[in-house]
C-alpha positions in Angstrom: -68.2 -69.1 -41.6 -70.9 -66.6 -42.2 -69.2 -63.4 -43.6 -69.8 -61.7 -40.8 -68.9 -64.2 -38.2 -65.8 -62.8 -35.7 -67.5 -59.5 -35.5 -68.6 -58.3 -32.0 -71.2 -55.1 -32.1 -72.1 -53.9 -29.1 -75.5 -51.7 -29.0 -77.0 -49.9 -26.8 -80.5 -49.8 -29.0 -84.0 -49.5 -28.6 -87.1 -49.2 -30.4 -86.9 -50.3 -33.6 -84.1 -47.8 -35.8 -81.0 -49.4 -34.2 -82.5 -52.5 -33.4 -83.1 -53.2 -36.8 -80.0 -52.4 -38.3 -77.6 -54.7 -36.0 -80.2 -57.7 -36.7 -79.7 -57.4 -40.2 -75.4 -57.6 -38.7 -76.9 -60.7 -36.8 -78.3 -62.3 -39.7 -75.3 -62.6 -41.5 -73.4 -64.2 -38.5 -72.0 -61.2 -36.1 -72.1 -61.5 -32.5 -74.8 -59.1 -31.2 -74.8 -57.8 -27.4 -78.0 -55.5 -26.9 -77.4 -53.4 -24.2 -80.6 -53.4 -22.4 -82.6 -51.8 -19.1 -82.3 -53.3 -16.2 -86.1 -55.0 -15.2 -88.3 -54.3 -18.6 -85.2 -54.2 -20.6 -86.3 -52.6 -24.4 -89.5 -50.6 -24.3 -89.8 -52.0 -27.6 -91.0 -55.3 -25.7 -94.0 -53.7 -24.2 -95.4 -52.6 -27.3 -98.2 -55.5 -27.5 -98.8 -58.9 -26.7 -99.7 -60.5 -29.7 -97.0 -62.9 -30.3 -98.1 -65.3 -27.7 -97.5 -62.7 -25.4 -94.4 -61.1 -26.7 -94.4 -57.8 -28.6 -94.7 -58.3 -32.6 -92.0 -55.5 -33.0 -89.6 -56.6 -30.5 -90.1 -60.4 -32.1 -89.2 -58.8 -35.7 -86.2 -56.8 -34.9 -84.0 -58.9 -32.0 -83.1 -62.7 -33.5 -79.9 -63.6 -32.9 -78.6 -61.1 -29.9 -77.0 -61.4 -26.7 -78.8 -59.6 -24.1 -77.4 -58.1 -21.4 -79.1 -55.8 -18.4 -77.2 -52.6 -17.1 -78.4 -49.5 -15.7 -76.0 -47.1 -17.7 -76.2 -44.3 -15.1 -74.7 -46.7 -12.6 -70.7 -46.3 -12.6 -69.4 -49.8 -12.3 -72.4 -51.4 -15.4 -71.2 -48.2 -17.9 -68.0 -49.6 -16.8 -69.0 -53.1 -18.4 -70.1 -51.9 -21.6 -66.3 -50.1 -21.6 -65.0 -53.6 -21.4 -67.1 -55.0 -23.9 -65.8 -52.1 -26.5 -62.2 -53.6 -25.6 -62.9 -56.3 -28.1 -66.0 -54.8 -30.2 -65.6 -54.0 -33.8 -68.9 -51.6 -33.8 -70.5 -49.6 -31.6 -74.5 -49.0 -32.0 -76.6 -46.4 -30.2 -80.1 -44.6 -30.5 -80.5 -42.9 -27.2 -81.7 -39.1 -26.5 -79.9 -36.3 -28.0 -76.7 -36.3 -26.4 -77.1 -38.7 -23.9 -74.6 -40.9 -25.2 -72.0 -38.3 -24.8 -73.4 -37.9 -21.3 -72.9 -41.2 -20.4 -69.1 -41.1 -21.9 -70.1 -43.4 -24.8 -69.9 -40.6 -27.7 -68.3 -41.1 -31.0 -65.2 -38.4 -30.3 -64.9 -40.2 -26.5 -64.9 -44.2 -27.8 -62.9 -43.3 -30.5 -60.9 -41.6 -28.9 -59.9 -44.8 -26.6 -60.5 -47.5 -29.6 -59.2 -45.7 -32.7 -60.1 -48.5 -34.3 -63.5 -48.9 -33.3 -66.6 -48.2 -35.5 -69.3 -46.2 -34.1 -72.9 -45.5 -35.6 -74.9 -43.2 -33.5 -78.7 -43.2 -35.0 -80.8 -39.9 -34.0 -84.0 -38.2 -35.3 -82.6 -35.1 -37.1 -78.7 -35.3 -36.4 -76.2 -34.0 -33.8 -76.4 -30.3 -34.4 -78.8 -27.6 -36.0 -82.3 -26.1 -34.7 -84.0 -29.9 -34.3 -81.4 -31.5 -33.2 -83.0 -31.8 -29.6 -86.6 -32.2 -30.9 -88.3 -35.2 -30.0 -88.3 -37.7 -33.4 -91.3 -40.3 -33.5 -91.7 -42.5 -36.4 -95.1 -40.3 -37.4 -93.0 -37.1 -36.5 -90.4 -37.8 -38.8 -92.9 -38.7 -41.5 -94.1 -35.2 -41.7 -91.3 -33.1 -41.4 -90.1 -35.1 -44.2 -93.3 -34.7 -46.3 -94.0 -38.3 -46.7 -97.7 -37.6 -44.8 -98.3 -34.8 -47.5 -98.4 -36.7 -50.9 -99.6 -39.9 -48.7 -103.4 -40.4 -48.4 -106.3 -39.3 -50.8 -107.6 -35.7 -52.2 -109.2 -35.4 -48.9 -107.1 -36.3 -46.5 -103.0 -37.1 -45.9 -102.4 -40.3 -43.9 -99.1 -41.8 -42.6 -97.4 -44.6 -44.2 -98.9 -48.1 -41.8 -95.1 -48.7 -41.5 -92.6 -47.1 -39.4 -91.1 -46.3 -42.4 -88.6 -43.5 -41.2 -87.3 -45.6 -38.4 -86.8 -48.6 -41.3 -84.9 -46.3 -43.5 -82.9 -44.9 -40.5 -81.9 -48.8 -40.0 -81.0 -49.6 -43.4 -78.7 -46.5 -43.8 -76.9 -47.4 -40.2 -76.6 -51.4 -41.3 -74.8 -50.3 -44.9 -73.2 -47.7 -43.2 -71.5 -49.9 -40.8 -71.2 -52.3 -44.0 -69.2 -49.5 -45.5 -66.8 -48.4 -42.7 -66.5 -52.4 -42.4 -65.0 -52.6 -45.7 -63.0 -49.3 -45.5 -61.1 -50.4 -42.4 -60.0 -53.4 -43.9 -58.2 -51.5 -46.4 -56.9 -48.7 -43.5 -57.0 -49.9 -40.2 -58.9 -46.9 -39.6 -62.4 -46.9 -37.8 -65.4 -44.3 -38.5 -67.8 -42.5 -37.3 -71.6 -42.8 -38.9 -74.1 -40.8 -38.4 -77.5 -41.9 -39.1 -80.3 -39.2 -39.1 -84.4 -40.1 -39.6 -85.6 -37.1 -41.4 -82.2 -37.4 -43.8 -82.7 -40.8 -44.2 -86.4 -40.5 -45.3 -85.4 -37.3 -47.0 -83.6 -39.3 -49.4 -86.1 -41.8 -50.3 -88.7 -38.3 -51.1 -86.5 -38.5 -54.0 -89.5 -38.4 -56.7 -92.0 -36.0 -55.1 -89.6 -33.8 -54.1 -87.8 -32.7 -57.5 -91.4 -33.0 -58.9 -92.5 -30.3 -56.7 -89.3 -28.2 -56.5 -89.0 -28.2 -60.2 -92.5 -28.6 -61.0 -94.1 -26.1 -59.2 -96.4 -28.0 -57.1 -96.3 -31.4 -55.5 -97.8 -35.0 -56.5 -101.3 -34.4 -55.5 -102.4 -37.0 -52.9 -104.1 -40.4 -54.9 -105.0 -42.5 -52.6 -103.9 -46.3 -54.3 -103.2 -44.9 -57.7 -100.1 -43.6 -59.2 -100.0 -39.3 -58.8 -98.1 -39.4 -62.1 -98.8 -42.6 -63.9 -102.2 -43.9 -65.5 -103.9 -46.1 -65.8 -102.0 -47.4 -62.2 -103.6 -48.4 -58.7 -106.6 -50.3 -58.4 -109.8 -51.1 -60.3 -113.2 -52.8 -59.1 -115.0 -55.7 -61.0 -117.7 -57.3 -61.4 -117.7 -59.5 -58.3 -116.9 -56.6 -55.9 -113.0 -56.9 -55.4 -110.5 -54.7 -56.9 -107.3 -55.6 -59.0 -104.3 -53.4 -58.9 -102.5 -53.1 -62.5 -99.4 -50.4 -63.5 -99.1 -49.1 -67.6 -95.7 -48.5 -67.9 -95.5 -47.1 -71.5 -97.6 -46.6 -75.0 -96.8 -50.1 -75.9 -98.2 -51.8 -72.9 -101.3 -49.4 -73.0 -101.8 -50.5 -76.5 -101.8 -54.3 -75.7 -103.8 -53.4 -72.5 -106.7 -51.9 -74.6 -106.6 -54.7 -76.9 -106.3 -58.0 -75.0 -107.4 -57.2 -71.5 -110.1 -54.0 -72.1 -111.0 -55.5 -75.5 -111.3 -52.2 -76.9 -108.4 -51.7 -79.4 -109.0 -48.2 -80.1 -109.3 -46.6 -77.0 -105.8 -46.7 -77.2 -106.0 -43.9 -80.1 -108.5 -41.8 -78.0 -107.1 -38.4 -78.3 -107.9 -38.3 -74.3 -105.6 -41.3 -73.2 -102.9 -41.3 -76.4 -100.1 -39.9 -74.0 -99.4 -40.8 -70.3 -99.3 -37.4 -69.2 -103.6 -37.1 -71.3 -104.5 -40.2 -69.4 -103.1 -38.5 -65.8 -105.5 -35.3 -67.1 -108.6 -37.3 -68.0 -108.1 -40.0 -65.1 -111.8 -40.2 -64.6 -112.7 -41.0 -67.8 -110.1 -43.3 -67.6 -111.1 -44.9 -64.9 -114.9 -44.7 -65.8 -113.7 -47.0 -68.8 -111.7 -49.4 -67.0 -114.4 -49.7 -64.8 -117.3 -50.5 -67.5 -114.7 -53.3 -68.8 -114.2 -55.0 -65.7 -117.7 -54.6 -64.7 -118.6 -58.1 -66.8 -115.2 -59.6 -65.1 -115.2 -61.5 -61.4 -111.8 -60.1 -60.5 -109.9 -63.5 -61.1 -110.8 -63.0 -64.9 -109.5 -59.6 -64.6 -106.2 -61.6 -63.4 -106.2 -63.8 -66.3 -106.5 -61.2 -68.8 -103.9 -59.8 -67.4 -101.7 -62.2 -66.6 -102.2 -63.4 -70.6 -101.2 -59.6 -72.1 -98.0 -60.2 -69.6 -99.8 -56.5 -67.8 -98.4 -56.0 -64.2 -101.0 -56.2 -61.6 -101.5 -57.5 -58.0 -104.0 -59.0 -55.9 -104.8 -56.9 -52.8 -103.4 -59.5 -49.5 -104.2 -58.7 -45.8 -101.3 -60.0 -43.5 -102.7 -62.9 -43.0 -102.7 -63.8 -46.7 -99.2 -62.5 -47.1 -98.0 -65.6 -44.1 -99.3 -67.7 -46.5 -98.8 -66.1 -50.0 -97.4 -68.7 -52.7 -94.3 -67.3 -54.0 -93.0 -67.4 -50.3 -93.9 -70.4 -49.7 -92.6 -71.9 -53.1 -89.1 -70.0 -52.6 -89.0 -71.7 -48.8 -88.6 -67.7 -47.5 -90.1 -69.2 -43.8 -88.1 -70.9 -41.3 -88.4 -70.9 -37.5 -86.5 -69.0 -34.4 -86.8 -69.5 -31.1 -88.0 -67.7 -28.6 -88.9 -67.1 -24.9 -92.7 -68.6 -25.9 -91.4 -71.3 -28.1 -90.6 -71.3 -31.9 -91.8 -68.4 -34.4 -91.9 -68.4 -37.6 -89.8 -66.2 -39.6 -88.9 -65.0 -42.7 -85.6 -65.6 -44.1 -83.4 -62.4 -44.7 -84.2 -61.1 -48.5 -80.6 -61.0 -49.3 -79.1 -64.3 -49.4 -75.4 -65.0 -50.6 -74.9 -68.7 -52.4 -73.7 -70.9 -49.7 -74.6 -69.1 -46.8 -77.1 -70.0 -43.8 -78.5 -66.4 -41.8 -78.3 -66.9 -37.9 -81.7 -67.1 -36.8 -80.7 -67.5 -33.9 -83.3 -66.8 -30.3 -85.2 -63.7 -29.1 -83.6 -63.7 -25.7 -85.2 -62.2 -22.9 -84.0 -59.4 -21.0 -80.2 -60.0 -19.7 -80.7 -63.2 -20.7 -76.7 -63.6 -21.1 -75.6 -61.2 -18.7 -74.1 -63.8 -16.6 -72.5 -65.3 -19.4 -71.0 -61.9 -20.9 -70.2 -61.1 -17.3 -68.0 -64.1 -17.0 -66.1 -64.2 -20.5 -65.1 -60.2 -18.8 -63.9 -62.0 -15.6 -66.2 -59.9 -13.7 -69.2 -61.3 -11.4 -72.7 -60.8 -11.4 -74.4 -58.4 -9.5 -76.7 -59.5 -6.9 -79.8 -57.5 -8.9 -78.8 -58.8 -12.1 -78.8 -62.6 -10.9 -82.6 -62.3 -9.0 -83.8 -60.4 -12.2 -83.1 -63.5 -14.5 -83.3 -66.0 -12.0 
């Protein structure tokens, strides 16, 4: 058995937040019925075409789940989802402010009829104060949390190229759900999680944010490098490409001027003897770095580094991470399948000795309504058998 396996979450999700948290439930073996739109199902799936016609986000975020197609404003399909939370152990949902609790599916009404129950409603900025009905895009949430002001270089702030806040949002939900898992085991009781963006991504502003609260002003924007730690980010050489290396502390510096720089005393220069001197007199720094590497093709500048036992990186495109060598050596890819055939797919990062993730399909919309319909005793409705016929 997978240690999840017996579970039954029901979500009504979309998007990516939700969606990503009850795959990573899927993964480790718990029955997942994504409550979808009738017709298009997801948004999520409209997002692109790219994987062979399906939508790279929805492709990422729905292995392994049931889907089923209602129209929640209709009586008798909100009905159905009440008699799938007969026998669910979670409840999932990332709809509108409040329209949960519209549609009778809020925490205090589910729980309320299944005490036991555990329900995890995911929003932008939470179920009460002045943003609670503001509208909470990934980008949005990015800036209120002020990811987008230390993010970017001198000149100008950029968003993260992931939808970082909805990812964190996700995570939070998923070991969230883990928690109240774990807690009702020992009471019988279930929970109520609430999941906001801008809290979620709040929290991981950790380090800028007591910097600039108890520092006075903020980690100025630094484009690739470190705002606090030099010599860190990236460095050009002679063959045009750039490495990326991280100094950690005086000892590594000192081997780094000796071995890799070949300039032993540089790590004495009054200018660059402390981290906080090298952060004042980056350009110089970097000027030096620079002259160093200038005589180096930047797979020399790897060696060298590699050979001092220096942390660095190679700069990959996403096509160079599908085939980077670690994952591949660590067998990290497998396939799922899909509506368009078999994917490829990376293997969830946390793996317990002994156990196989799901992996299961993609499905397509209400691809198992007729199925969930049947285990409820109730039969399909004419719309929802010509929509997957």
């Amino acid at each position: 058995m997978r240690p999840l396996e017996g579970l039954t979450v029901v979500s009504v999700e979309q998007a990516v937040a939700a969606p990503f948290a009850t795959r990573q439930l899927a993964d480790l073996g718990a029955r997942v019925i994504k409550v979808e739109r009738k017709g298009p199902g997801d948004f999520a799936r409209e997002y692109d075409e790219t994987v062979k016609g399906m939508a790279s986000h929805f492709v990422w975020l729905n292995r392994s789940k049931e889907s089923i197609a209602l129209d929640l404003k209709d009586e008798h399909d909100r009905a159905v989802v009440h008699r799938l939370l007969d026998s669910a152990d979670v409840f999932v949902q990332n709809l509108a402010p409040r329209a949960a609790e519209r549609l009778g599916l809020g925490a205090e009404q589910l729980r309320a009829a299944h005490p036991s129950l555990i329900h995890c409603s995911i929003s932008g900025y939470g179920p009460d104060g002045p943003y609670t009905s503001k509208k909470a895009y990934d980008l949005l949430v990015q800036c209120e949390a002020g990811l987008v002001s230390v993010t970017g270089t001198p000149d100008e702030p950029v968003k993260v190229g992931i939808s970082v806040a909805d990812i964190a949002a996700g995570m939070y939900a998923y070991t969230g759900i883990l928690t109240a898992i774990i807690r009702r085991q020992r009471t019988g009781e279930g929970a109520t999680v609430e999941i906001s963006m801008l809290e979620a991504l709040a929290e991981w502003m950790g380090f800028p944010m007591y910097y600039g609260m108890y520092g006075g002003t903020p980690p100025p924007r630094s484009g690739a490098s470190h705002a606090a730690i030099a010599p860190y980010g990236p460095f050009h050489c002679g063959d045009g490409k750039s490495v990326f290396l991280g100094i950690q502390n005086e000892r590594e510096w000192a081997v780094f001027c000796a071995q890799v720089l070949e300039q032993p005393d540089l790590a004495s220069d009054e200018r660059f003897s402390s981290n906080s001197r090298r952060v004042a007199h980056r350009d110089d720094l970097t000027a030096e770095i620079h002259a160093a590497f200038a005589g180096l093709t930047s797979e020399e500048a790897l060696a060298r580094l590699d050979a001092a036992a220096i942390a660095n990186a190679r700069l990959r495109d996403m096509l160079e991470l599908g085939d980077h060598p670690q994952l591949e050596a660590r067998h990290r890819w497998t396939e799922v399948d899909s509506p368009v055939g078999p994917l490829r797919a990376l293997i969830p990062p946390a793996t317990l000795d002994g156990e196989e993730p799901a992996m299961g399909r993609i499905p397509q919309p209400g691809e198992h309504t007729a199925k969930i319909l049947a285990e409820l005793g109730l039969a399909p409705s004419a719309d929802s058998v010509e929509e997957h016929s």
